[in-house]
Steps between C-alpha positions, in 0.01 A plus 500: 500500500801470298818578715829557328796377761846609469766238645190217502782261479616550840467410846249768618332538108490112427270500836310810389469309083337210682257619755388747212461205267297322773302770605355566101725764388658524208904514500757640289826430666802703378835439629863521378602154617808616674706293748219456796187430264408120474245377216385233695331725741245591335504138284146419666309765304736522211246302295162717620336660222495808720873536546752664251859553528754803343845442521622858534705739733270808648827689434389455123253827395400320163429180645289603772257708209478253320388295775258735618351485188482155471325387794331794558499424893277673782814506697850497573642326848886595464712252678812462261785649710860416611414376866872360683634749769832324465487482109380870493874582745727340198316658221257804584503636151289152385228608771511833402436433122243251584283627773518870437554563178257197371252613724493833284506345150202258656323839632516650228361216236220444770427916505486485126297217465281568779434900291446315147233293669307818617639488867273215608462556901488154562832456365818401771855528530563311775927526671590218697781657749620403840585597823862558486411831364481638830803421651526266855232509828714552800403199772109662485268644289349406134542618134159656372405684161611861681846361589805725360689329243874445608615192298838377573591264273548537088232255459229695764600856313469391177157405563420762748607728149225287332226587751571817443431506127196352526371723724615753275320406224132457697591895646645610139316272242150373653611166463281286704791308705518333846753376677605237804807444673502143673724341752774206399355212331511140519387147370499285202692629215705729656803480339831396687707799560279609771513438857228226559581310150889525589478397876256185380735403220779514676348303758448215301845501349650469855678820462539850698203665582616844460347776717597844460635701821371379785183390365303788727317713182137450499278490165091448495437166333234508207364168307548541139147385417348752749719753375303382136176530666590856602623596195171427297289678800708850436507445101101443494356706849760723571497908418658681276799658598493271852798325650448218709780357720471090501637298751513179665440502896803292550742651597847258591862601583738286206612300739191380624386452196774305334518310852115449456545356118777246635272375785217450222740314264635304773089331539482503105835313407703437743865468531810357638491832749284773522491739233587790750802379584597619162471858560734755439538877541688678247607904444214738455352618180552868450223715599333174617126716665443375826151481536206464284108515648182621255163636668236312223191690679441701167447206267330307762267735579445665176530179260421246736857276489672398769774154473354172570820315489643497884928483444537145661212368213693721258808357556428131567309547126812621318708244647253218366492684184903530411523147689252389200632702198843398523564520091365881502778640763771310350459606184509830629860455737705524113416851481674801567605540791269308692680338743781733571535778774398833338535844625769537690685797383 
């Protein structure tokens, strides 16, 4: 199969670009190499003769014809998005433009192309989403693909708006699309403006661990390479029209979490004093959800996934892995805004 990938440059795509490489596809990665995308994620199958990359934004109509017609792919796994709750507080609009509207112009290429090739029913738009779409779990309970939508951040609505379009255009259009909505991500590559990267980085620089409120909001932990494994299952098995809710079994209050990453690093590389005496709580985000929890019995039952990767492997892996890739996370600390407390209006 030949997969078209929006955002293939990122955290979540680069993982999705390589296990597709590895497992015989063919890719085309397409991504708009914004702030958060990193070329050397995907530098370990940048040489494969099955790989191809487009420099282009999805917001771009032209562009993403021409592409189309180019590589002629079996399907399209769109990932490119504006992803930071804190970024998306400063500067909604940039969300907005990205994940909504460039979700349309990308809709509507793929519907076009998808009709000039005679409506092939093997043919897949596949919408990578998440689970901030439907709002925060009290202390019980679980998100599943019949949960109401009630986002609460710009970043959540924007891409709850984006879910909605593609629904749309299976109901109005035919087009043969399916979509997941997974629970927060982690491991190697994950760029450092969120949580884990941050509280590991600043770790190792001996400074302030900062932990936001009182540390108490719970989120289901989901290794980025079984989050790739998923991904493939719903692209190749899953229905048409389907949505299938992807999460990690692990769930851990921040605190707990962050507590559990300094404990880890203390046995890894160990310093002068324990890495947990460096924690810190700081104001509240706005709108900060209080508790995410996903039910995965649909695509474990129906596509046969379910995560491999227990939180305490997950996070003792990602820990050797930014321990051993020093020169790809401080390349990254130059950027924009990495580094510097976002969101607080």
């Amino acid at each position: 199969m030949k997969i078209l990938v929006t955002g293939g440059v990122g955290f979540i795509g680069s993982a999705v670009v390589r296990l597709a490489i590895a497992r015989g596809h063919e890719v085309v990665n397409l991504d708009a190499l914004t702030y958060a995308a990193c070329l050397g994620n995907v530098a370990q199958v940048a040489g494969h003769p099955a790989y191809a990359f487009e420099h282009a934004d999805i917001r771009d109509a032209a562009a993403m014809t021409r592409i189309l017609t180019r590589h002629q792919p079996d399907a399209i796994m769109h990932l490119a998005a504006e992803t930071h709750v804190d970024r998306s507080i400063d500067s909604p609009g940039a969300f907005v433009d990205t994940n909504v509207t460039g979700t349309m112009v990308l809709l509507e290429a793929a519907r076009a192309y998808w009709q000039q090739r005679g409506r092939p029913e093997g043919f897949r738009f596949h919408h990578v989403s998440t689970d901030e779409v439907f709002g925060s779990l009290g202390p019980t309970g679980f998100f599943n693909e019949a949960t109401p939508y009630a986002p609460n951040s710009p970043y959540s609505a924007s891409k709850a708006a984006s879910d909605h379009l593609v629904r749309a255009w299976h109901a109005t259009y035919g087009l043969p699309v399916v979509l997941s909505n997974c629970s927060n991500n982690y491991g190697p590559f994950h760029f450092p403006e969120k949580l884990i990267p941050v509280v590991i980085l600043k770790a190792l620089a001996g400074e302030e661990i900062p932990i936001y409120g009182a540390g108490e909001n719970v989120r289901d932990w989901l290794y980025v390479e079984d989050h790739a494994e998923a991904l493939l299952a719903v692209l190749t098995r899953g229905a048409p029209g389907r949505t299938y809710a992807i999460g990690g079994n692990a769930e851990a209050r921040n605190i707990d979490l962050v507590r559990m990453i300094c404990s880890t690093l203390d046995g890894l590389r160990p310093a002068a004093a324990p890495y947990g005496d460096q924690i810190r709580f700081v104001t509240d985000r706005p709108g900060h959800d209080l508790r995410y929890a996903i039910d995965a019995t649909r695509i474990r039952e129906e596509l046969g996934w379910q995560p491999s990767v227990t939180l305490t492997e997950g996070i003792g892996r990602t820990l050797r892995w930014y321990l051993e890739n020093e020169d790809w996370w401080r390349a990254l600390q130059v950027r924009d805004g990495v580094g510097v407390r976002l969101g607080v209006a």
